[in-house]
N, C-alpha and C positions, 0 to 999 in steps of 0.2 A: 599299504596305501589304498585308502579309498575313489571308489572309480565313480561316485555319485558326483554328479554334473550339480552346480550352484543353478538356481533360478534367480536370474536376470529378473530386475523388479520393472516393469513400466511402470511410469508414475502419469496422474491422470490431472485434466484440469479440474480448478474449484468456481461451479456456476451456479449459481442458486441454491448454495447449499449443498449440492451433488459431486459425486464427483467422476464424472464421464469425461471419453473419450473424446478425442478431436473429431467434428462430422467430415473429416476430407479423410480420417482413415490414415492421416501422415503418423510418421513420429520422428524424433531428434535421437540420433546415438550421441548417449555421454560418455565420457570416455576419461580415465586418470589420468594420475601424470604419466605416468609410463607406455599412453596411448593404448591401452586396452579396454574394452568395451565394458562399464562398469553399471550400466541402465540405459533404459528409453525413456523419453520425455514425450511428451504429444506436442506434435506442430500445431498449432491453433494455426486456424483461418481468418480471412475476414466476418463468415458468418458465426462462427463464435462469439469474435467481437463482438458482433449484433447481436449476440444472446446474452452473454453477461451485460453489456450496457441495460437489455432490456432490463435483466435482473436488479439491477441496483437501482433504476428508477424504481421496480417496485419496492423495493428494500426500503428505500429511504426516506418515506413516510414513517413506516415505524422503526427504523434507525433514530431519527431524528425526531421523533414523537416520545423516546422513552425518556425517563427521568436522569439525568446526568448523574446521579447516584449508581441508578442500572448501568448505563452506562460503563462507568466507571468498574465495578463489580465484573462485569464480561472481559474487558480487558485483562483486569489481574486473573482471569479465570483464564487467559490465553496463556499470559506468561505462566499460569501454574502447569498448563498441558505440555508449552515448551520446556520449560523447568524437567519433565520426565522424561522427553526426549532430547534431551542435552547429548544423549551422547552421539544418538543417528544425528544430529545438525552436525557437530563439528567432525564427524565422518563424512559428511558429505561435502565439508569446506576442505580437511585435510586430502582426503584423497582424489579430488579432482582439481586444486588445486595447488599441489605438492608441497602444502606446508607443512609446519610440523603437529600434533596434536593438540598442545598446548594453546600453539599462536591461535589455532583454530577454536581451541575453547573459550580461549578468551571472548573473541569475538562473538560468541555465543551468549555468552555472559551478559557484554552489554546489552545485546539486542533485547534480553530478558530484561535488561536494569531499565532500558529505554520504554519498554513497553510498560513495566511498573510505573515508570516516572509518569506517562500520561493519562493512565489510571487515575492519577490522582491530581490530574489537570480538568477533567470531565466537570467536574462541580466548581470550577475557582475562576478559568478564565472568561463567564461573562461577566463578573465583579474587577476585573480589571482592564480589560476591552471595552466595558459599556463605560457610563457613566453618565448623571444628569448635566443640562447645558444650562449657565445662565442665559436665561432670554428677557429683554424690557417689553415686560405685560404678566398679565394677568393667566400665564401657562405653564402648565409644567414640561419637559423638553428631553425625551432621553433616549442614547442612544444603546443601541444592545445589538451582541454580536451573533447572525447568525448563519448556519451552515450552506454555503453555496452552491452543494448537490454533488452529484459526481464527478469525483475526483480520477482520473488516470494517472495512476504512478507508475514509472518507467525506470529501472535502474539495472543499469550494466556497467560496476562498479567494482574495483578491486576489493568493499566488502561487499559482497552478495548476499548476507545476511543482514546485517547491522545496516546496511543501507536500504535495504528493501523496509525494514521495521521502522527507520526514522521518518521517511517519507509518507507509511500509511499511518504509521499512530498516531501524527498528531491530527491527521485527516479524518481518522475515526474519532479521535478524542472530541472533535468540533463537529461532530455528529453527519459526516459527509458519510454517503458510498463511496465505495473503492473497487477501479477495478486494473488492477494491474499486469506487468508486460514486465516478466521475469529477466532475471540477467542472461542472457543467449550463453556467455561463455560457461556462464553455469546455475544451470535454473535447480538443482535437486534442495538444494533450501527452501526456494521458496516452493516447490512440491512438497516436502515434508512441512511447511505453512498450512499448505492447503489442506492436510489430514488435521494437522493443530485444531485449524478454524473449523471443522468438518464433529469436533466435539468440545465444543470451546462456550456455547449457548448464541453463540451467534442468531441475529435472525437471518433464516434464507438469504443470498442475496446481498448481503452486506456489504462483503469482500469475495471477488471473483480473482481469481489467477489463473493469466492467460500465460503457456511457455510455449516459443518457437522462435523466426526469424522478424528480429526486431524491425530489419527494413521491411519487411514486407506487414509490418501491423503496425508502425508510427503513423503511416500516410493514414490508417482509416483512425486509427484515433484520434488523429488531427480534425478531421475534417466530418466524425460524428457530432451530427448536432444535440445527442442525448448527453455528450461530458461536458460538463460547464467548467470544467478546468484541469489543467496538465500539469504535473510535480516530474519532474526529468535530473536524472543524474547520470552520466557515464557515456553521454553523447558524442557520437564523431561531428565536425564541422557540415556535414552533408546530412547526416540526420537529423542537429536543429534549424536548419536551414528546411529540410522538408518538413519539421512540425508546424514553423513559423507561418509557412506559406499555407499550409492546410487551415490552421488558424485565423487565420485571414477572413475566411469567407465566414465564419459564426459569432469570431470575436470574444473566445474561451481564454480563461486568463491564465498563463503560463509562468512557470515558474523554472528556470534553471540550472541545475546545481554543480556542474561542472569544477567549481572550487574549492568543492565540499571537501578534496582529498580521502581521510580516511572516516568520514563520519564520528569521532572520539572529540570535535569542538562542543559540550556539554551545554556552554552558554549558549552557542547558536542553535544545536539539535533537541537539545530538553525545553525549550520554554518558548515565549509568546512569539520569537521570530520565528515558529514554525508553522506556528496556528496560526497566523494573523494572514499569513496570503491566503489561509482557506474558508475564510468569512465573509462575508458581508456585513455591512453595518449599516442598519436601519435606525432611521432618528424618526420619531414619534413627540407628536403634538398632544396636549393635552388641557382643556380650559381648568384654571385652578380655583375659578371664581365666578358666577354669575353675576 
């Protein structure tokens, strides 16, 4: 019998492309089903918060500046990095959440199918979002869809992976930053995320993930004035209640998904009802005739 002790992985947050430690020095024990200590996670802070947000504002100029082709090409370059690590994801779903390997692969699966899917949503949905208006005169009138800025994605969900991917992808797909607030019950998905995106061609900044105690990081993303919008899945009655009320004072537009269940509704998680809360739509004038 070997007497060599395993090394315990700490997994690290994803901020500007980097992947560093929490500045308060916490960390989160995760733990299997069998209640044995299986990793550390970093608590993030508030001041995190205010790192990553700063990061994604600067991101999202050239997030949202590249060509939706590029675009598109990064994401399948994610799912291809997930695709190799198929097998740490659904070890990190099976053995903290005591399912079986399989159930867990599945779910891996999708998140990979789902992220494919908006890969090739990047270049199509402003030809179905936009569209010209008729107007009576001498104008041409049109309107076109565009990305609202940073997004906070929040999901503590019975799938921790597959929910975490439906929430940001279509949010990257419509050219937003993203900065997310990992499932508490089990954030090492979205940590092995964060390595994903860490060689994925991302630019810096893009997507940040933040893991520690949701109560204590919903209030400040509520109520930072850098996210202009909230994507929520897996909320208790007191947590959207305190998103709603932080909200309040900036007037970020929120989105809740509470009835999502298992993320596997295709028509509602792969296509335009996902994108379409994370746009704006600007209508433009234009004289068609002197």
């Amino acid at each position: 019998m070997s007497d060599r002790l395993p090394v315990t992985k700490t997994y690290k947050l994803a901020i500007g492309g980097k992947l560093p430690r929490s500045e308060s020095g916490r960390s989160l024990v995760v733990c299997d089903a069998q209640n044995a200590i299986l990793a550390h996670a970093c608590l993030a802070s508030r001041k995190d918060m205010r790192a990553a947000v700063e990061s994604a504002r600067k991101a999202l100029p050239t997030w949202s500046g590249a060509t939706a082709y590029l675009r598109g090409q990064i994401l399948y370059r994610m799912a291809e990095m997930m695709e190799g690590k198929r097998d740490e994801f659904a070890r990190s779903l099976a053995d903290v959440d005591g399912r079986s390997l399989a159930d867990a692969t599945s779910e891996v699966d999708a998140a990979i199918d789902r992220l494919v899917c908006f890969a090739g949503w990047t270049d199509k949905f402003q030809q179905v979002l936009g569209c010209a208006n008729p107007v009576a005169g001498p104008y041409h009138n049109f309107t076109i869809p565009q990305p609202i800025g940073v997004v906070c994605s929040i999901v503590d969900a019975d799938r921790p992976l597959l929910g975490l991917v439906s929430v940001i992808a279509p949010a990257l797909a419509a050219s937003n930053a993203v900065v997310v607030i990992a499932s508490e019950r089990n954030p090492l998905p979205a940590c092995v995320l964060g390595e994903v995106v860490a060689t994925s061609d991302v630019p810096a900044g893009t997507i940040n993930i933040l893991t520690g105690n949701l109560d204590e990081l919903i209030e400040h993303a509520a109520e930072h004035a850098g996210i202009d919008a909230v994507v929520a899945a897996g909320l208790t009655n007191a947590q959207e209640k305190i998103l709603r009320l932080g909200v309040a004072g900036n007037l970020k537009r929120v989105s809740i998904l509470n009835d999502c269940g298992q993320f596997d509704d295709i028509s509602r998680f792969e296509g335009l009802t996902a994108i379409e809360p994370l746009v704006e739509l600007k209508t433009m004038w234009h004289p068609a005739a002197t």
